[in-house]
N, C-alpha and C positions, 0 to 999 in steps of 0.2 A: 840425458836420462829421460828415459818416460814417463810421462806424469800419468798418473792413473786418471777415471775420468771425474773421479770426485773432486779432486786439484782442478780438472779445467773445468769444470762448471762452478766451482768456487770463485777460480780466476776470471771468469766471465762475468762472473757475478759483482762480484770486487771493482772491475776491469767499467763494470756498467756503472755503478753510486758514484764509480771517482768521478765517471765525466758528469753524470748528472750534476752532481755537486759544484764541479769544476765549474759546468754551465751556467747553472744560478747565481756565482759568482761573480763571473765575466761580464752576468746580462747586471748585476748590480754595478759592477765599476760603468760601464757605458750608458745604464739610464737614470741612477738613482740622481747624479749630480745634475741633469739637465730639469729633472722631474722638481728636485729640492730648491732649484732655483727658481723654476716657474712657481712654484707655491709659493717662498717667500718674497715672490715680487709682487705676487700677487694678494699675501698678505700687508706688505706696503703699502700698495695702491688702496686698500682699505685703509690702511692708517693715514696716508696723505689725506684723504677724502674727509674722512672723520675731524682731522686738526683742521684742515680747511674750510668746516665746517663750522665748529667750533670759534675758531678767530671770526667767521662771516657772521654768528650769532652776534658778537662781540662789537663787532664793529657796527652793525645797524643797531645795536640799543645806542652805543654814544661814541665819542672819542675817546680811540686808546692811543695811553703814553707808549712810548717804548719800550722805558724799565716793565712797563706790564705785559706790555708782546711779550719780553724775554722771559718775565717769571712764567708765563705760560709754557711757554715751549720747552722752559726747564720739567714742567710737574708733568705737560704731557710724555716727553722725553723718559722719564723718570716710569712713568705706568705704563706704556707700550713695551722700554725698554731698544727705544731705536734712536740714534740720532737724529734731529730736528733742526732744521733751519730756517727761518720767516724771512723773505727776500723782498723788499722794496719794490713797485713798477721798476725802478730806475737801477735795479741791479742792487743797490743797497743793503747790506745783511742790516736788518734787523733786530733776528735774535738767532742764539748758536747754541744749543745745549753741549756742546762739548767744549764753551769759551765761557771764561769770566765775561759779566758783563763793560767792564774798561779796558778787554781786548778787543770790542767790534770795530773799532774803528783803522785799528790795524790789517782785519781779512779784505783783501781785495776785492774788487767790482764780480758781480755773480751774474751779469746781465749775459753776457753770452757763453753761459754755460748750456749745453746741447740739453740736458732735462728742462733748463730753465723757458728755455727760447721755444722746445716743444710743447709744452704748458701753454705759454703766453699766446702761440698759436693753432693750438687744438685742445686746452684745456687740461691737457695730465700729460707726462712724457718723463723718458726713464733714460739712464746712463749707466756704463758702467768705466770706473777711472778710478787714477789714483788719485788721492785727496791730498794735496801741499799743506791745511792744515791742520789735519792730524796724524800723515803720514801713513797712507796703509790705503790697500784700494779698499772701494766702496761699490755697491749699487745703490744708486738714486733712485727716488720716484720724486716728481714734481707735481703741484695741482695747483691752479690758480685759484685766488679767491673774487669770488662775484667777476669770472673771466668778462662779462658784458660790459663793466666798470672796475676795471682791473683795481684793485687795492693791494693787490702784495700774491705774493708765490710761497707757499709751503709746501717745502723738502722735507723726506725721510731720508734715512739712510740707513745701510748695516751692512759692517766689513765684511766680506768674502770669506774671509778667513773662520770664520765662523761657520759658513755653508760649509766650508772644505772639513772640518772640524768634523761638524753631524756626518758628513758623508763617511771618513775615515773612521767615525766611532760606528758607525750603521755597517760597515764592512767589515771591521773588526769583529764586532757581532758575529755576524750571519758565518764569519770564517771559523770564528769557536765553534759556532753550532753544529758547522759544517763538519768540523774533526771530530766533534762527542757524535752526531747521527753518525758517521762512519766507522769510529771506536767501538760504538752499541750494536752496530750492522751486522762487525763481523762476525761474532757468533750466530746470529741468526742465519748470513749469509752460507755459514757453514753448514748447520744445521739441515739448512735447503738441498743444498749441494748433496750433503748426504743422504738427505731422504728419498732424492730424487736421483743419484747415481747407484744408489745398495741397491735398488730393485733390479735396476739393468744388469749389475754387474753378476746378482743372484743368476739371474737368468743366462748371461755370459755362463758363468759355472756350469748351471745346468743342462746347458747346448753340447758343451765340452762332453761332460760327462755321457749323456744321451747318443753323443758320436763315438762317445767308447762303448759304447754298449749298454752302460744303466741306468736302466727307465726306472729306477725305484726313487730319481732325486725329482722335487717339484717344485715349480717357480713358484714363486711367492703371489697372491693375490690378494692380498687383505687392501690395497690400495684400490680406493673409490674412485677410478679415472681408466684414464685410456692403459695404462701399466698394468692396473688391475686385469684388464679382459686382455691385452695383451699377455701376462702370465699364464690366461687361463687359456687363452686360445694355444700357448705353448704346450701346457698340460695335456691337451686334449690330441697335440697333433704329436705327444712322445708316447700318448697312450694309444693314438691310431698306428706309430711308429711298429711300437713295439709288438699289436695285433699281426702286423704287416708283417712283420719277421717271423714271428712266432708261425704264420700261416706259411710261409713263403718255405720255412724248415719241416715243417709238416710236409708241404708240397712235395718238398725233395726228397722225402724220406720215404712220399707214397712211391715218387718217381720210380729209386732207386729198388721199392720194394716189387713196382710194376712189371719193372724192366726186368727184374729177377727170376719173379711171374712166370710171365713169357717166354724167359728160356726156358726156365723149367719147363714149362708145358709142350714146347716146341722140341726139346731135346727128346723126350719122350716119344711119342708116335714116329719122329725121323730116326732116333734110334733103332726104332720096329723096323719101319721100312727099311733103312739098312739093312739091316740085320738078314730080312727075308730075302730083297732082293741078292745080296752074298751070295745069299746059299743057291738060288736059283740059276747062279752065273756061275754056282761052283765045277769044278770039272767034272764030278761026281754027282750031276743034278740030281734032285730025289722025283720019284717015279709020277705020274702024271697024278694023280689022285691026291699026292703030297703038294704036288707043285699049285693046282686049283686051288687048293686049302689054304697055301700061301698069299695067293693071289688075290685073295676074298680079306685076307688078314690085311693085306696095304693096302689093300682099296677103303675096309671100315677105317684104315688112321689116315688115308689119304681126304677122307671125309670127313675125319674127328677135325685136321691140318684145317681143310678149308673151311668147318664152321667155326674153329679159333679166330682164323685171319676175317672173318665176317663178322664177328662179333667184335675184333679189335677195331675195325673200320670204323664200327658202328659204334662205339664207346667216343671212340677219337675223333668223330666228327660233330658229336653233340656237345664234347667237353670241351673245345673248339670253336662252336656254336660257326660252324663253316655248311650245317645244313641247316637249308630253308624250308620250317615248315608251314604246310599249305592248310592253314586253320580254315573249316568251312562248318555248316552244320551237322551234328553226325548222329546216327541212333545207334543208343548203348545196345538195344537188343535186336540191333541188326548185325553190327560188329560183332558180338557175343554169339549170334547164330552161327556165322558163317566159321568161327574159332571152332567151333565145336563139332559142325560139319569136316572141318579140316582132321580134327583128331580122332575122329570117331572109327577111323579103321585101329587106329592103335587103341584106343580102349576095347571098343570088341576084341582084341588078341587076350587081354587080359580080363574081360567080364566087367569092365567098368563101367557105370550109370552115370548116365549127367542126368540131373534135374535143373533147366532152364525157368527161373526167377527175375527175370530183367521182363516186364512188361512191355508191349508195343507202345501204350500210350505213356510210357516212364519221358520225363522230360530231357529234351534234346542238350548237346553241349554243343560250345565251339571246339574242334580238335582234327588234328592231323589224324584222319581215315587210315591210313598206312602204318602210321606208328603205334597208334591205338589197338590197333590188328594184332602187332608185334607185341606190343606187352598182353593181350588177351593170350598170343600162340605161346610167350615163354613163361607164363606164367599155368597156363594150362599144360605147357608138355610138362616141367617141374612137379606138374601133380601128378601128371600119369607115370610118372616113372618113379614117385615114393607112394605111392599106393600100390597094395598089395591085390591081388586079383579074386576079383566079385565086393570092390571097394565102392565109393564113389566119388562122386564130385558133383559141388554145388554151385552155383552162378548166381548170385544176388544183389539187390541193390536197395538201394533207401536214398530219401530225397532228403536233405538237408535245410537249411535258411539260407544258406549261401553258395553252395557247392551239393552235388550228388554224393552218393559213398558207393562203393561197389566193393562186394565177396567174394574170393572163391575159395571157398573152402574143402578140403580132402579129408577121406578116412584113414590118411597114413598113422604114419609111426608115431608122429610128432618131434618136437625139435625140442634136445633141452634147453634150460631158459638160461644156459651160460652162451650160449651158438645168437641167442635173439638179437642184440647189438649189433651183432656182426652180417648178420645175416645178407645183407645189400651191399658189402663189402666186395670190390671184383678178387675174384681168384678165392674166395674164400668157400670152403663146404666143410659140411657135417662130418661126411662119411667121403674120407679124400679118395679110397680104393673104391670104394661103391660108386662111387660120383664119374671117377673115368671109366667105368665099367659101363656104366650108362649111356657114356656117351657126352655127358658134359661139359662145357667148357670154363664154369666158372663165372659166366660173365652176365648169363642171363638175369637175375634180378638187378644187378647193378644194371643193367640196359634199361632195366625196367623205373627204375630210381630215377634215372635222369629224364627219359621221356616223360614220366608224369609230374619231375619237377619243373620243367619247361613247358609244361601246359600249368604251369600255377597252381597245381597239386601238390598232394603228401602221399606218401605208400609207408607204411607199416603191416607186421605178421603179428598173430596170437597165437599161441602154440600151446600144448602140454603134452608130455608123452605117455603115448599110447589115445590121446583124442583126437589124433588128427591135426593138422594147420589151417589157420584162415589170414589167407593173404586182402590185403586193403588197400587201395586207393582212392583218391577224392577228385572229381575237377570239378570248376569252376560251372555255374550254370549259365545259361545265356540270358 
């Protein structure tokens, strides 16, 4: 079975307190009983020291009997709570708190017992054995009294069984405690587990989701951590997703709508050509006069054909970004001169005026010379062929804070303001029979769109009909 991930970070979790706990236990059985013995041996050796002392008081004020050794060692015996022994130089029990006093003479010689004999020769010295008479082991501690003038040896004692005791009840302890902290754990541990797997698994969801296609679900962020910005950095990268798409559907829809375009446009003029051509290879040719006639008719679509395929070129290499343009310094009203030099035979056909507004001293830009050109000449034939005859056209400019602006505005027809949006759009016109009539292909503002957006400008038109149009774009200054 699968465990979800809230089960294994619960079980990890769980998996983690058991050994902690387990640990703390382990390290109590292997050090507590070493550590409880050192303490109480070393609370011994305080108490040997003390009764040793004690009797040493005793003995320099006068001579003690031995019923009075014994009643001592009984009362001290009695307050510490340890067993007490007073030993003789000569091995001799003395006194026993754990014996009547008319049984000492029945406990055997104590001279070479190992605490006694380390005492006697280094002053205090410990054992650990079983005791014959009381039956149960023991640790000793020995300390001699006035060791320079030996007078006697005072022994503590206290059974083992009592350290094992405190040890066992100190383990028993910390084992309860052990089971309530982990009994009280595990909801918290859950708790954890959940708060910390519901986010991921939210987000699981919403990956899922996101790669079916719905960007409207969104990971959770209310979480103060690495989850929280990992949520959001999800959000951000299903909402860049979904841009991505949405753009990428556009794209192919401009594609589809390009490509459509293009036939259209191309099936047109080839259809001409056909057509005339036929007739001229007919068997029944039409007579010379017909035939020139013809021949001037493929030739205007054989020109319409190659300024189509020149204009697609030239859309396709900028959108593409496969041409390199050669940015250098340029004057607006030199380029603007020399546009208008160019069309000036075709306005004289129709009585059209330029009036030239771009000053010589107008500030310089950086800009491709050749393209620049190019949107002055498409944007200037555009006007002469919707401008009516004894019209004009104007060339202007204004300086900005950031960028230049430049005009050209016509006394055409004007554009209605439903055609404005669209206007930059390739393959799109106003007037689609007047527009091939002209001669156009459709493409020239949209050429003009891109060039000045790759010079880090904007182009925009203002229109009204019957005022004429004013075309716009901006660049950058240097």
């Amino acid at each position: 079975m699968k465990l979800s991930l809230q089960w294994k970070w619960f079980g990890a979790l769980a998996l983690l307190l058991a050994a902690s706990l387990l640990v703390i236990n382990i390290c109590i059985d292997f050090f507590l009983s070493p550590y409880l013995f050192e303490r109480i041996q070393a609370d011994l050796e305080r108490n040997a020291i003390l009764a040793s002392e004690v009797f040493e008081s005793r003995l320099r004020a006068r001579p003690v009997e031995t019923e009075e050794i014994n009643a001592l060692a009984h009362a001290i015996a009695k307050r510490t709570g340890v067993r007490m022994t007073v030993i003789a130089p000569d091995g001799r029990v003395m006194a026993e708190s754990d014996k009547p006093p008319d049984q000492l003479r029945s406990i055997e010689n104590h001279l070479n017992r190992p605490e006694v004999q380390a005492a006697i020769q280094r002053g205090i010295g410990s054992a650990t054995r079983h005791s014959d008479t009381i039956h149960a082991d023991l640790l000793y501690v020995a300390v001699a009294v006035r060791p320079e003038n030996l007078s006697g040896i005072v022994r503590v004692a206290i059974p083992l069984h009592e350290i094992k005791q405190t040890t066992d009840r100190v383990q028993h302890i910390v084992a309860m405690a052990s089971m309530g902290v982990g009994t009280m754990a595990i909801p918290f541990l859950f708790w954890m587990a959940r708060r910390t797997s519901g986010p991921i698994d939210e987000m699981r969801r919403m990956a899922m989701r996101v790669a079916q296609g719905d960007f409207r679900v969104q990971a959770p962020t209310w979480m103060k951590d690495e989850l929280g910005e990992l949520g959001g950095a999800l959000n951000e990268m299903a909402g860049q997703l979904e841009n991505d798409i949405t753009r990428l559907k556009r794209l192919e829809n401009m594609r589809k709508e390009f490509v459509a375009n293009v036939s259209h446009e191309l099936r047109t003029p080839l259809s001409m050509i056909k057509g005339y051509v036929e007739t001229l290879l007919d068997e029944q040719p039409p007579d010379q006069q017909t035939a020139r006639q013809f021949v001037r008719t493929i030739q205007k679509h054989s020109n319409r054909l190659e300024a189509l395929i020149d204009d697609l070129l030239t859309i396709s290499a900028l959108e593409s970004q496969q041409t390199r343009l050669h940015f250098e310094s340029a004057s607006l009203h030199s380029i603007a001169t020399d546009a208008i030099s160019e069309f000036s035979k075709q306005a004289r056909t129709k009585s059209i005026s330029f009036a030239m507004e771009i000053p010589e001293t107008f500030p310089r830009v950086e800009a491709d010379i050749q393209r620049l050109n190019q949107v002055f000449s498409n944007l200037l034939d555009n006007a002469i062929k919707y401008t009516q005859s004894g019209g004009y056209i104007k060339i202007s400019s204004k300086e900005n804070k950031n960028d230049v602006e430049v005009c050209i505005a016509d006394s055409g027809p004007g554009i209605l303001p439903e055609h404005l949006p669209h206007i930059f759009e390739r393959f799109y016109r106003v007037e689609k029979a007047r527009s091939r009539e002209l001669g156009g292909t459709g493409l020239g503002l949209s050429i003009v769109k891109h060039i000045i957006g790759v010079h880090g400008g904007r182009v925009w038109v203002e229109s009204e009909p019957g005022k004429g149009s004013r075309f716009f774009f901006t660049l950058p200054k240097i």
